[in-house]
PDB file of the backbone (N, CA, C, O) and the ligand in Angstrom, with CONECT records:
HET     ZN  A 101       1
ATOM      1  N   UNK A   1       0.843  -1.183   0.000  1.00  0.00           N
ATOM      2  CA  UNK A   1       0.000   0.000   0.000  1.00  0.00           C
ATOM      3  C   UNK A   1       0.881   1.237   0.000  1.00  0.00           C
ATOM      4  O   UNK A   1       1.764   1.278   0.857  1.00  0.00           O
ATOM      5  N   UNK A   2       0.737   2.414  -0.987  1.00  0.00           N
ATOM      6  CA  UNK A   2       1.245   3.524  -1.118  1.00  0.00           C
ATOM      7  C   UNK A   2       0.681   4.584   0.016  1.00  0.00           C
ATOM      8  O   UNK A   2      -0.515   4.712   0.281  1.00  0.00           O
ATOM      9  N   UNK A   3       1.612   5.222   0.556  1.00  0.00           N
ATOM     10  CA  UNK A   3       1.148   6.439   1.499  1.00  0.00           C
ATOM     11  C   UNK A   3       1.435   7.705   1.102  1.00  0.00           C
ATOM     12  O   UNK A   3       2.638   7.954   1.023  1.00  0.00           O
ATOM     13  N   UNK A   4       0.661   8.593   0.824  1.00  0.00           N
ATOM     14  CA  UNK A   4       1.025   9.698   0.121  1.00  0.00           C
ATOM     15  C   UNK A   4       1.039  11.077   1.096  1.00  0.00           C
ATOM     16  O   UNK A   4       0.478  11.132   2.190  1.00  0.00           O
ATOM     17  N   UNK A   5       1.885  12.309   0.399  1.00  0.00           N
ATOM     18  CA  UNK A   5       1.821  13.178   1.416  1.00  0.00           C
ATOM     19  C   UNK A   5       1.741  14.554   0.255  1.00  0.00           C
ATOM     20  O   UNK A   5       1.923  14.308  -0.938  1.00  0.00           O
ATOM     21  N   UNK A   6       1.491  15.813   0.661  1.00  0.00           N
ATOM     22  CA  UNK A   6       0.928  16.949  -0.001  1.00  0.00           C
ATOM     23  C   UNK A   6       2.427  17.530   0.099  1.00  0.00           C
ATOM     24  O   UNK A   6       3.305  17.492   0.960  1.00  0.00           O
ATOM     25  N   UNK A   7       2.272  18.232  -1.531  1.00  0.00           N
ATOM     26  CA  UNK A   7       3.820  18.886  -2.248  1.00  0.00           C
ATOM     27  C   UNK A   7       3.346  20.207  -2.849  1.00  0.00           C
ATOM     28  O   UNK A   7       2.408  20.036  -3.627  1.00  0.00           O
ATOM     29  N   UNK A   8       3.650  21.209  -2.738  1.00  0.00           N
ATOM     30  CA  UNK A   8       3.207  22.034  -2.989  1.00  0.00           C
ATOM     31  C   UNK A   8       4.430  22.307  -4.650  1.00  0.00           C
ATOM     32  O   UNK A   8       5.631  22.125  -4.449  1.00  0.00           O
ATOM     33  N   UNK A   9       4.022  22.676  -5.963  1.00  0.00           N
ATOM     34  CA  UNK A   9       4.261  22.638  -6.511  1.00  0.00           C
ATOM     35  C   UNK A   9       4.692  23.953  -7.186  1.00  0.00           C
ATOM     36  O   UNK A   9       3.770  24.718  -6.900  1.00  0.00           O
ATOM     37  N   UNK A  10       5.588  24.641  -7.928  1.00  0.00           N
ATOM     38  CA  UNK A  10       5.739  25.941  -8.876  1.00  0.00           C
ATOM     39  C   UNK A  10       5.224  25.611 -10.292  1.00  0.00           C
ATOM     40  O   UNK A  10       5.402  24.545 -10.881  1.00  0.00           O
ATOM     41  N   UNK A  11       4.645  26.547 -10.686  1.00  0.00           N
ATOM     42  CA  UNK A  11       4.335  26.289 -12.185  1.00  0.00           C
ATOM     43  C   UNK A  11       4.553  27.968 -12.753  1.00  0.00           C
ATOM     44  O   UNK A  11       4.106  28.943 -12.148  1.00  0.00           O
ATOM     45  N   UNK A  12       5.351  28.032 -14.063  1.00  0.00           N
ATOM     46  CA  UNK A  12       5.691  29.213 -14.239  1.00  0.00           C
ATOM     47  C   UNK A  12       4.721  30.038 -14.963  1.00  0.00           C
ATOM     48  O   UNK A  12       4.290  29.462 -15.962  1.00  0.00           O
ATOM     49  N   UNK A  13       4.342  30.970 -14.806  1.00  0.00           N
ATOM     50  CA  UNK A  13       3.360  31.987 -14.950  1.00  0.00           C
ATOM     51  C   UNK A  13       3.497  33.229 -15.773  1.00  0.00           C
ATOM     52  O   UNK A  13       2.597  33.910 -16.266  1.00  0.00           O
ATOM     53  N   UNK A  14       4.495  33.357 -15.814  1.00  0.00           N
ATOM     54  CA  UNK A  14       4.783  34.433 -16.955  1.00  0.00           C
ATOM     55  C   UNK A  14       6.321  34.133 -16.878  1.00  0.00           C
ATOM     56  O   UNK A  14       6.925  33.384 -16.111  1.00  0.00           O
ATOM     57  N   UNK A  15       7.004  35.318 -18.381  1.00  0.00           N
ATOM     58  CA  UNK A  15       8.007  35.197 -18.525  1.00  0.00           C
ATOM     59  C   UNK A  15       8.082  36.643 -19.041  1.00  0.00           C
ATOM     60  O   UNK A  15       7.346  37.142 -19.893  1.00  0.00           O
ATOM     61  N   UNK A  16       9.403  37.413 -18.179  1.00  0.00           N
ATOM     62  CA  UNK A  16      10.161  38.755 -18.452  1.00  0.00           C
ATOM     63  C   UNK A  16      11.555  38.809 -19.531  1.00  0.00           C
ATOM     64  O   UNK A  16      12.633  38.712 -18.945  1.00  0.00           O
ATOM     65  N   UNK A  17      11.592  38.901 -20.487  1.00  0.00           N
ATOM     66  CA  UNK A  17      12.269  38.988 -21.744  1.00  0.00           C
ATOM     67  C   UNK A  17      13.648  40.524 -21.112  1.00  0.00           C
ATOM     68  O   UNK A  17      13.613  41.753 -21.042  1.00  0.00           O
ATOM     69  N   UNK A  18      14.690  39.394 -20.788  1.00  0.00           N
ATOM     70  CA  UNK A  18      15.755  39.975 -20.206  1.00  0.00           C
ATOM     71  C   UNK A  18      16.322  41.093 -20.882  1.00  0.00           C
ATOM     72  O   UNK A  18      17.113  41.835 -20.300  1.00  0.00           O
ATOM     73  N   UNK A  19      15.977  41.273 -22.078  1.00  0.00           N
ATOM     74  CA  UNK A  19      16.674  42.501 -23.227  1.00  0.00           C
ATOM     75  C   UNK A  19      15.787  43.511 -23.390  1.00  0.00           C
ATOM     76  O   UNK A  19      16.199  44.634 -23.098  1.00  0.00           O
ATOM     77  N   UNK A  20      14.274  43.361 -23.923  1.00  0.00           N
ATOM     78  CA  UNK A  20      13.345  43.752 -24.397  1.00  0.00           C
ATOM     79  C   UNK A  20      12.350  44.397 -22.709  1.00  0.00           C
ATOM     80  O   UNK A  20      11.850  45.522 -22.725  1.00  0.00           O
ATOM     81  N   UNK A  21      12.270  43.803 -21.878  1.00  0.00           N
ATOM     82  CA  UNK A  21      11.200  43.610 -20.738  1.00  0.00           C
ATOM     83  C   UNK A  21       9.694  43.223 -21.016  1.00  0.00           C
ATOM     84  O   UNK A  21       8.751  43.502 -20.276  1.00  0.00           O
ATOM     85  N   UNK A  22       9.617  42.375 -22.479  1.00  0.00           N
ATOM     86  CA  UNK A  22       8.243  42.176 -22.498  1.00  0.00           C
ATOM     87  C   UNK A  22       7.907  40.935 -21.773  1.00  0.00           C
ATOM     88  O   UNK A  22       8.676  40.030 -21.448  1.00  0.00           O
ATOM     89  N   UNK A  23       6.613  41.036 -21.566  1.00  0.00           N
ATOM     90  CA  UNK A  23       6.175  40.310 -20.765  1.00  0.00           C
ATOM     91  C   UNK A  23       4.901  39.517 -21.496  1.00  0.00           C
ATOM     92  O   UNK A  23       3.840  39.918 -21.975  1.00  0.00           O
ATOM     93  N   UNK A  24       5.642  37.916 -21.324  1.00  0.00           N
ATOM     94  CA  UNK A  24       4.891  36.900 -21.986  1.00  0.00           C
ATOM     95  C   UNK A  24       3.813  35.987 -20.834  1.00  0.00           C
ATOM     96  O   UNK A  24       4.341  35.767 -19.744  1.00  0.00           O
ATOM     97  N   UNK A  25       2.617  35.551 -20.986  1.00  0.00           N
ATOM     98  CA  UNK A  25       1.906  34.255 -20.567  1.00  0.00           C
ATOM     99  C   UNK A  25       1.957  33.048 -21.442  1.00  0.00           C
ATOM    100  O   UNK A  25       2.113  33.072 -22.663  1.00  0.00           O
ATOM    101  N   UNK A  26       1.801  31.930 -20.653  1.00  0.00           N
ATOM    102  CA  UNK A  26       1.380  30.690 -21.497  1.00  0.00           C
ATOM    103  C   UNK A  26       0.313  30.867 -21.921  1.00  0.00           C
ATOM    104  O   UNK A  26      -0.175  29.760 -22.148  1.00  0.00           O
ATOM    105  N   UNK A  27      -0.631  31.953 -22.269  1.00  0.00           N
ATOM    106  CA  UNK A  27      -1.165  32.379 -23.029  1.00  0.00           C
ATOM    107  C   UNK A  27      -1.219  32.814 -24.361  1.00  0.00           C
ATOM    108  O   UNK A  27      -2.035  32.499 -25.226  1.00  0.00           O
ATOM    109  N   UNK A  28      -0.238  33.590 -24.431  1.00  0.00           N
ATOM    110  CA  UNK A  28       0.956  34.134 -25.693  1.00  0.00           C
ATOM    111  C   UNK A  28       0.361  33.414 -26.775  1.00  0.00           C
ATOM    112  O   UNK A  28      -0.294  32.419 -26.466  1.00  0.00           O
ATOM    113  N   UNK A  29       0.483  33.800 -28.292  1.00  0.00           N
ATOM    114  CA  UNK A  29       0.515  32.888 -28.851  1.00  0.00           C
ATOM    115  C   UNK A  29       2.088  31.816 -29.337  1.00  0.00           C
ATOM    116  O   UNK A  29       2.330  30.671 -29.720  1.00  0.00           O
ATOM    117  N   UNK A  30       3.108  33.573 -28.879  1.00  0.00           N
ATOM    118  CA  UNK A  30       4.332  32.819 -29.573  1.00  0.00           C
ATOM    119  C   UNK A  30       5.183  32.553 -27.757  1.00  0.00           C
ATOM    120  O   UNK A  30       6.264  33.087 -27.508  1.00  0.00           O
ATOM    121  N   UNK A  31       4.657  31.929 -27.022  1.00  0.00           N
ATOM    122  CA  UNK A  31       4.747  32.041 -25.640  1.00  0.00           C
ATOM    123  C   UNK A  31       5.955  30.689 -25.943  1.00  0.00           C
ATOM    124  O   UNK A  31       7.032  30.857 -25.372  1.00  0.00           O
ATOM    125  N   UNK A  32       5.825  29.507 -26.724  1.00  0.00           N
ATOM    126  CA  UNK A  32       6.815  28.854 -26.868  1.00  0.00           C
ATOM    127  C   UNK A  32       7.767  28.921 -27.750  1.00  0.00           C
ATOM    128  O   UNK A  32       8.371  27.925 -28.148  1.00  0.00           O
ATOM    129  N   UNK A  33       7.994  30.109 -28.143  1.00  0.00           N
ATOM    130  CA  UNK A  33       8.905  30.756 -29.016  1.00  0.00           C
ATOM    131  C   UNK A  33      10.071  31.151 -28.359  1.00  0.00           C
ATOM    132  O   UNK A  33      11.158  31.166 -28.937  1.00  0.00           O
ATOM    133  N   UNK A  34       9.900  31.526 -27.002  1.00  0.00           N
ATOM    134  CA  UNK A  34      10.707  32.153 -26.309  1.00  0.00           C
ATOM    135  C   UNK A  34      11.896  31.367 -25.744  1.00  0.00           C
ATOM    136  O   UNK A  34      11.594  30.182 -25.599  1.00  0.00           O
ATOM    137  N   UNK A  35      12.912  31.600 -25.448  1.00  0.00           N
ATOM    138  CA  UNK A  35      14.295  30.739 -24.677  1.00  0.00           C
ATOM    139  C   UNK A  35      14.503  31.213 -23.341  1.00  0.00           C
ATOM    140  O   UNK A  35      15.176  32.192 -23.021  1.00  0.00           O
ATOM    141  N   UNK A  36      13.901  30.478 -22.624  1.00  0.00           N
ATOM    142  CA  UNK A  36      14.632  30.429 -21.655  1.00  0.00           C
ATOM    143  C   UNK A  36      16.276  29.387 -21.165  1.00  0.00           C
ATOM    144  O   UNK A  36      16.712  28.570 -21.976  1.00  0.00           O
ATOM    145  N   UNK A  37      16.946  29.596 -19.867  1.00  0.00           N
ATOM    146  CA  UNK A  37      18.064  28.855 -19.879  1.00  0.00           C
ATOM    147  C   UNK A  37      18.641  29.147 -18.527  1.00  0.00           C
ATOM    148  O   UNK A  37      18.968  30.309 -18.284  1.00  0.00           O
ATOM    149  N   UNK A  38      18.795  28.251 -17.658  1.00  0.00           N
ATOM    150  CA  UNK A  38      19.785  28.084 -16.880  1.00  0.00           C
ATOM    151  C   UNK A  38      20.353  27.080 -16.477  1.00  0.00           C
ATOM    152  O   UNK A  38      19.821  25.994 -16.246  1.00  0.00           O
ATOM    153  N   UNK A  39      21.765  27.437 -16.332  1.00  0.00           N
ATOM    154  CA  UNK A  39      22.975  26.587 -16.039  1.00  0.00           C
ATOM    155  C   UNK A  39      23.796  26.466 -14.674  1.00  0.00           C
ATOM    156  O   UNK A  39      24.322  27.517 -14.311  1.00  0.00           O
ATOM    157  N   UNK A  40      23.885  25.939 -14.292  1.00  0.00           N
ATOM    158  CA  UNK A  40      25.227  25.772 -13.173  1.00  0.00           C
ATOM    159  C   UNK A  40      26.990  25.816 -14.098  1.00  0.00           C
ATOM    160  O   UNK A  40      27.232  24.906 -14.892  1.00  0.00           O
ATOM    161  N   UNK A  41      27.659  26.526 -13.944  1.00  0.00           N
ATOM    162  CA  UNK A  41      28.825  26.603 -14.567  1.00  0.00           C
ATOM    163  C   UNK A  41      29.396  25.925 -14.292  1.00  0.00           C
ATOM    164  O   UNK A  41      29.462  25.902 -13.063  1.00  0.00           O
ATOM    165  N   UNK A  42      30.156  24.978 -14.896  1.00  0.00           N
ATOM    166  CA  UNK A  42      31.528  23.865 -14.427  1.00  0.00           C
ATOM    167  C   UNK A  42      32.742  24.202 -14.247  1.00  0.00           C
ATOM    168  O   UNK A  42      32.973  25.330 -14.680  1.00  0.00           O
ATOM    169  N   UNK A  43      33.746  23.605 -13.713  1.00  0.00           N
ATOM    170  CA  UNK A  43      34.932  23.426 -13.624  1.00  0.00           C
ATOM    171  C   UNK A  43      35.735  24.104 -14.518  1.00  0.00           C
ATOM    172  O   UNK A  43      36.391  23.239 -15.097  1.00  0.00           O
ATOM    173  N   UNK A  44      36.056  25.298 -14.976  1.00  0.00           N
ATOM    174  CA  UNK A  44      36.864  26.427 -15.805  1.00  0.00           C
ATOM    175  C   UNK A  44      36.093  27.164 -16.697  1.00  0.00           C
ATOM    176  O   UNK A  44      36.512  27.702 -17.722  1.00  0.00           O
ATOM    177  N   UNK A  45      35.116  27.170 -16.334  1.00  0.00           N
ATOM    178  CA  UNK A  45      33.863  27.482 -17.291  1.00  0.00           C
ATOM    179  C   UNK A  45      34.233  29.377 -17.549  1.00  0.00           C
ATOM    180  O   UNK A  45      34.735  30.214 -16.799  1.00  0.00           O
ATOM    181  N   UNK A  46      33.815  29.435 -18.655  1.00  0.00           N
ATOM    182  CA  UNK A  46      34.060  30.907 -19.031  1.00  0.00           C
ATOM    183  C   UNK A  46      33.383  32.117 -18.518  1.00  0.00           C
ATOM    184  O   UNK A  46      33.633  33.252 -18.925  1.00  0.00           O
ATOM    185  N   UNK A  47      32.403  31.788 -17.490  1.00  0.00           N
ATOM    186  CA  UNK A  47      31.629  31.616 -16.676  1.00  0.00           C
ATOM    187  C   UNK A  47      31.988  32.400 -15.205  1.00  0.00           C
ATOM    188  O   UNK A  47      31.561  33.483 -14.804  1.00  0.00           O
ATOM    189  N   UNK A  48      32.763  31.622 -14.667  1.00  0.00           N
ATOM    190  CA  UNK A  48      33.075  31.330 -13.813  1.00  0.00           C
ATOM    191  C   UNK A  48      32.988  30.281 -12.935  1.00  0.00           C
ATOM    192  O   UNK A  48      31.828  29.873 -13.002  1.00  0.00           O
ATOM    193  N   UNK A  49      33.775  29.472 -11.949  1.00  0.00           N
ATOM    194  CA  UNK A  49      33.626  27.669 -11.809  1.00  0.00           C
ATOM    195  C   UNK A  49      32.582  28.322 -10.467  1.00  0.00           C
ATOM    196  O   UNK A  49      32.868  29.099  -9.557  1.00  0.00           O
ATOM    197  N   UNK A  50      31.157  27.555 -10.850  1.00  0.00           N
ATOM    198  CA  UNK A  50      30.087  27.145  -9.901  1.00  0.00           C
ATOM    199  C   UNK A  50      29.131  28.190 -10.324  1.00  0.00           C
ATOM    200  O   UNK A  50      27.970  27.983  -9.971  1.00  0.00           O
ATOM    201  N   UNK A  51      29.432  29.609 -11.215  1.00  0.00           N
ATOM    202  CA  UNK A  51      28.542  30.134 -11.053  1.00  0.00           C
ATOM    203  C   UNK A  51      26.918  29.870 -11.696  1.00  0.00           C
ATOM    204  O   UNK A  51      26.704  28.994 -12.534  1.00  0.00           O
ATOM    205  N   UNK A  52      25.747  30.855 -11.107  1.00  0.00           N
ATOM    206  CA  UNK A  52      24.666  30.476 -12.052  1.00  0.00           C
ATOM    207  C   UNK A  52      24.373  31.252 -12.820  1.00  0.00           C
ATOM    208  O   UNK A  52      24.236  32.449 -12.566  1.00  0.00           O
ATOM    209  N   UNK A  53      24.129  30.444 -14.522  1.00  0.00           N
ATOM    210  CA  UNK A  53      23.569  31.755 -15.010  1.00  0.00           C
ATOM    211  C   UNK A  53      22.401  31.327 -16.041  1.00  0.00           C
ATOM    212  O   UNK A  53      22.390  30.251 -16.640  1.00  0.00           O
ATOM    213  N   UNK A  54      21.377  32.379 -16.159  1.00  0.00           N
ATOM    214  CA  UNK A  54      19.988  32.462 -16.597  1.00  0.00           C
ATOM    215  C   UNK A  54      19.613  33.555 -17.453  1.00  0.00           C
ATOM    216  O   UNK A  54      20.055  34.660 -17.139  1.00  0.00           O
ATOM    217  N   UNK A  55      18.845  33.456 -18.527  1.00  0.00           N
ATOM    218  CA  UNK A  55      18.406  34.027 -19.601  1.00  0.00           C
ATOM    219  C   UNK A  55      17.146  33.941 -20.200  1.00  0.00           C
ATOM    220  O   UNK A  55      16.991  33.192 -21.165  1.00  0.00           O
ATOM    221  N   UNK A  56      16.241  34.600 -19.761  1.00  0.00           N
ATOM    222  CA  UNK A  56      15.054  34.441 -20.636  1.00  0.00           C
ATOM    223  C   UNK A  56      14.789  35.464 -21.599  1.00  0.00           C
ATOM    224  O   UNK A  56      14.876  36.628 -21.209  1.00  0.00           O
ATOM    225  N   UNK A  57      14.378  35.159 -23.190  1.00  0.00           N
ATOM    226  CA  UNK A  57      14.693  36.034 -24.173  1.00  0.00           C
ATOM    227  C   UNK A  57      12.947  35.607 -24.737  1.00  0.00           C
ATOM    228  O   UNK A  57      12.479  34.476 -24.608  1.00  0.00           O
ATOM    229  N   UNK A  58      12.117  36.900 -25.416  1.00  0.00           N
ATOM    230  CA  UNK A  58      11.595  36.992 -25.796  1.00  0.00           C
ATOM    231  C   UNK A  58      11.317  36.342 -27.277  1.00  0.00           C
ATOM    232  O   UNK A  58      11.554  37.286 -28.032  1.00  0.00           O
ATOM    233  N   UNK A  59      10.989  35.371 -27.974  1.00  0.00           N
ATOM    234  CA  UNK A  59      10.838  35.381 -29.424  1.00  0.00           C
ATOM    235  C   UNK A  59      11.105  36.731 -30.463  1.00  0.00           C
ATOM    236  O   UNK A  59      11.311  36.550 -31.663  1.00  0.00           O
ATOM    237  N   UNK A  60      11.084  37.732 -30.017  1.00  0.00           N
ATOM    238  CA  UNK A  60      11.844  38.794 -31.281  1.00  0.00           C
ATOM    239  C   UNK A  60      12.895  38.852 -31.179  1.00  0.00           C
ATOM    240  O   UNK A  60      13.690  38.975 -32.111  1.00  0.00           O
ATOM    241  N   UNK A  61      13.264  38.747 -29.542  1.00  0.00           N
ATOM    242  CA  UNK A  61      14.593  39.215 -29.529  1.00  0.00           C
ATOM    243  C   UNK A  61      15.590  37.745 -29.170  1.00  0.00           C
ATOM    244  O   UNK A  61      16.628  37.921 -28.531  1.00  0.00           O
ATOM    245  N   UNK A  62      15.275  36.574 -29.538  1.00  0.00           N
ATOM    246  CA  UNK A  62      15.959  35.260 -29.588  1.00  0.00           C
ATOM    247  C   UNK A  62      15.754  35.712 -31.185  1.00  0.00           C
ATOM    248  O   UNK A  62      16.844  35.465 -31.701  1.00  0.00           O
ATOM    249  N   UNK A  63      15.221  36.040 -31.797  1.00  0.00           N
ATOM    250  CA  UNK A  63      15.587  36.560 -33.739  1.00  0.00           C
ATOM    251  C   UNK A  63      16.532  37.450 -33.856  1.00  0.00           C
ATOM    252  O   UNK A  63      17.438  37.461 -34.690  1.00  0.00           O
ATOM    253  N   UNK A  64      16.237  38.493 -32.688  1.00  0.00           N
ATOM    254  CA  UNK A  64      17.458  40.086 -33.543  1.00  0.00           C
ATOM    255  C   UNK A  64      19.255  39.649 -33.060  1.00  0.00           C
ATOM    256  O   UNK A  64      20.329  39.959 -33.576  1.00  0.00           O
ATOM    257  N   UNK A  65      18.842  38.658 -31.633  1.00  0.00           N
ATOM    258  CA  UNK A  65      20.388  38.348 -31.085  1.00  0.00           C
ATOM    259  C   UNK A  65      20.634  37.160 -31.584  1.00  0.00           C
ATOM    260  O   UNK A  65      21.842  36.967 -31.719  1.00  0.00           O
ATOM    261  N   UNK A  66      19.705  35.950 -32.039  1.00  0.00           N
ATOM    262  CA  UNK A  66      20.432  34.609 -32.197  1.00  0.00           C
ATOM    263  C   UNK A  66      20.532  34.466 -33.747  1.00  0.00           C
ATOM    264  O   UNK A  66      21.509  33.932 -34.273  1.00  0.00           O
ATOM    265  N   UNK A  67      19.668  34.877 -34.331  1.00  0.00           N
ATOM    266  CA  UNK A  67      18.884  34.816 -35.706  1.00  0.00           C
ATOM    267  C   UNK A  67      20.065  34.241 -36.817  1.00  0.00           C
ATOM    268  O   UNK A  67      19.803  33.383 -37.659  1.00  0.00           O
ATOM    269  N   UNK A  68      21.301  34.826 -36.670  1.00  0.00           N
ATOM    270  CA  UNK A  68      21.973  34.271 -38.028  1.00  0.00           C
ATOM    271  C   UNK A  68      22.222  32.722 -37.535  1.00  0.00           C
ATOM    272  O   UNK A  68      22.565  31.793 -38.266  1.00  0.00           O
ATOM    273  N   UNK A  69      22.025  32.676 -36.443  1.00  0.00           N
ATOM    274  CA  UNK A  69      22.662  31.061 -36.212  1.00  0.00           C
ATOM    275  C   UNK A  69      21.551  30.002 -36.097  1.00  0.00           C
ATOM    276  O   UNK A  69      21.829  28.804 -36.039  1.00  0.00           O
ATOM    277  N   UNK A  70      20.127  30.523 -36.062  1.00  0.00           N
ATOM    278  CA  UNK A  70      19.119  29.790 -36.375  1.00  0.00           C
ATOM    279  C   UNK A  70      19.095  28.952 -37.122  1.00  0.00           C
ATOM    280  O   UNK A  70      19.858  29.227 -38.048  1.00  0.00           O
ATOM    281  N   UNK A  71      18.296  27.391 -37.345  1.00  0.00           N
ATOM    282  CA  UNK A  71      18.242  27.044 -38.424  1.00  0.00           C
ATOM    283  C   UNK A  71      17.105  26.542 -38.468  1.00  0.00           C
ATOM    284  O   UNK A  71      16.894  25.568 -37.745  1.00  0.00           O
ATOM    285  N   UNK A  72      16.009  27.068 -39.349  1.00  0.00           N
ATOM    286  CA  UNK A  72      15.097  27.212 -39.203  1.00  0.00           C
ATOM    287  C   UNK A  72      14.512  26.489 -40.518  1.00  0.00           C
ATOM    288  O   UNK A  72      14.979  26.789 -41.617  1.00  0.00           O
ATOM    289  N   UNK A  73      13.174  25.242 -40.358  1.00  0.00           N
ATOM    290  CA  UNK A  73      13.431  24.950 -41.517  1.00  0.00           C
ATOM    291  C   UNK A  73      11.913  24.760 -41.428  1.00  0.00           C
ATOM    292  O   UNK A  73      11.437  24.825 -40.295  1.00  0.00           O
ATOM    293  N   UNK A  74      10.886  24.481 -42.695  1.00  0.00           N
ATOM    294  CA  UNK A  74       9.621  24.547 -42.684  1.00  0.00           C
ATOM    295  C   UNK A  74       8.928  23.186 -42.109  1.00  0.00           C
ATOM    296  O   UNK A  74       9.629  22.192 -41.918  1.00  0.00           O
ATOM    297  N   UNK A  75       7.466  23.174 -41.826  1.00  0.00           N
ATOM    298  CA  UNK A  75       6.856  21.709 -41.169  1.00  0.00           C
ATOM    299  C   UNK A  75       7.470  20.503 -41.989  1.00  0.00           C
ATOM    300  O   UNK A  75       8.057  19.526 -41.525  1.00  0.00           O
ATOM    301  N   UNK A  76       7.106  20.896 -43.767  1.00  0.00           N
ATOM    302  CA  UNK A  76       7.570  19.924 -44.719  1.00  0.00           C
ATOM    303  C   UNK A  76       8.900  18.968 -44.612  1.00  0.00           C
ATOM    304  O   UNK A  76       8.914  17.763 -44.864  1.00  0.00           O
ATOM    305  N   UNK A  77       9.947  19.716 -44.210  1.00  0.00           N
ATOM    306  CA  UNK A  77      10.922  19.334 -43.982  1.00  0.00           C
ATOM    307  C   UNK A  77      11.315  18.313 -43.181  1.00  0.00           C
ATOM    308  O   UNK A  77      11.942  17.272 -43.381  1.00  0.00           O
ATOM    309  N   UNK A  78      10.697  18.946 -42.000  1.00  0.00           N
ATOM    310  CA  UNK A  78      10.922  18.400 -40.508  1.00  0.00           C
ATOM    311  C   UNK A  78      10.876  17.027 -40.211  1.00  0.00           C
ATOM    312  O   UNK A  78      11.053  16.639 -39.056  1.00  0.00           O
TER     313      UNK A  78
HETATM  314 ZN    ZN A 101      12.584  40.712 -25.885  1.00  0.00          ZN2+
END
């Protein structure tokens, strides 16, 4: 027999676009467009060793900063 106990959970609710300051919901339509990212830095990391670092970027502006390195290809393809 399983015994269970109450977890209180986070679920993320909006997202602040670190360059831009717009402000997205999972509402959005392009709400999964957006990049978020965080890391724990390793061992000589360029970084710095242990530090944390985090980025959440808006869908225009994951285009105006990442865009040439995109590779972006149509449904057909995929
Ligand atoms: Zn932005």
């Amino acid at each position: 027999m399983l015994e269970y106990t109450t977890q209180t959970t986070l679920k993320v609710a909006a997202s602040v676009c670190d360059r831009c300051q717009r402000r997205l919901t999972p509402e959005d339509m392009d709400w999964h467009e957006g990049l978020s990212l965080f890391r724990i830095a390793g061992y000589a990391s360029v970084f710095g060793d242990g530090n944390a670092i985090s980025l959440d970027l808006c869908p225009e502006c994951v285009k105006e900063v990442l865009g040439q390195w995109i590779r972006i290809s149509s449904p057909e393809v995929q």
